[in-house]
N, C-alpha and C positions, 0 to 999 in steps of 0.2 A: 504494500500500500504506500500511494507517494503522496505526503501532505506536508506543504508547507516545501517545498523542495527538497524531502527529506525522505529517507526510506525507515519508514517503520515494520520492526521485525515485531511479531506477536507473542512470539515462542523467546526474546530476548531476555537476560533475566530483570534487566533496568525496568520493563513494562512488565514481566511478572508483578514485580513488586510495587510498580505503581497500581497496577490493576486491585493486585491482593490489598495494598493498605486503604484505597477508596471502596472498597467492599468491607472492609473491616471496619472502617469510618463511617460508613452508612449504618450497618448493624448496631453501632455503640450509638451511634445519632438515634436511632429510633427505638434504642431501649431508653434509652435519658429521657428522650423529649416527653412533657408531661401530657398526660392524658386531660379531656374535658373532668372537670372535678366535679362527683355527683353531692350535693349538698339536702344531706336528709335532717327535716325538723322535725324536732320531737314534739308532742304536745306538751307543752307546757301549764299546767296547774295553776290557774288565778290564785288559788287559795294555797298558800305554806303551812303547812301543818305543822305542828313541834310536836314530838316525840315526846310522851309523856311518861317517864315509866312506873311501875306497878309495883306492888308490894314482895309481887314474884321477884319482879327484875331484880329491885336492891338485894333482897335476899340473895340473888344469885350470883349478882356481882360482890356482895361482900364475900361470902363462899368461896370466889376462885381470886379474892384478893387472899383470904386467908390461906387458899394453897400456894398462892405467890410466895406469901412469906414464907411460911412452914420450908419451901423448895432452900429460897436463898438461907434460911437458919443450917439446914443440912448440910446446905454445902459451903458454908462456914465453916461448922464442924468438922466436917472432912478433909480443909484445908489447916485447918489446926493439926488432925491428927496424923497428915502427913509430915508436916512441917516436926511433927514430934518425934515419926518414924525416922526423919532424916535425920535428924538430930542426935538418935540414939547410935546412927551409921557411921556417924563419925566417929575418927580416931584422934590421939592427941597432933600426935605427928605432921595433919592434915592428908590421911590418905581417905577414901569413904570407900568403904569395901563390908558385905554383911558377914564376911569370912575372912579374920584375918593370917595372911600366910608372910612368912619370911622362905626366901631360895633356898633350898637346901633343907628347909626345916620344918618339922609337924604342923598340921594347920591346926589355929589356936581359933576355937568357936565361941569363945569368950566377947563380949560385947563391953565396951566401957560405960 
């Protein structure tokens, strides 16, 4: 094909790859471009209503406030009796081992 007084090969790799990135520029242009935007209205309520709650309700929110607490008491506790566990792990020396061994010599299961 002669255009432009030029001969254009089709099979060349300079027009593969013009070809391939205006096909690849198109695809990416037409997933971007944004679509008509469908805009759904809800009905809206003249009247606001507040939520009143019941004798149930409170009951039952004070109820899982009380397992709130009870949860974080526990695990207080059990952050204490780690903190004691570890405590007892330790040696003078600064080694923290729940068996203590010397090279060469008996293991001493004694705890300090």
């Amino acid at each position: 094909m002669k255009i432009w007084n030029k001969n254009i090969c089709l099979t060349s790799p300079l027009s593969i790859m013009i070809i391939s990135t205006l096909l690849f520029s198109t695809i990416v242009l037409a997933n971007v471009w944004p679509e008509e935007e469908i805009i759904i209205v809800e009905e809206v309520e003249d009247e606001k209503q507040i939520w009143i709650p019941t004798e149930e309700d409170i009951a039952y929110q004070d109820s899982m406030f009380s397992i709130i607490q009870n949860t974080q008491n526990d695990v207080t506790d059990i952050k204490e009796d780690i903190v004691h566990i570890l405590e007892r792990l330790d040696y003078v020396d600064g080694t923290h081992d729940s068996i203590r061994y010397v090279k060469g010599g008996k293991i001493d299961k004694r705890r300090n």
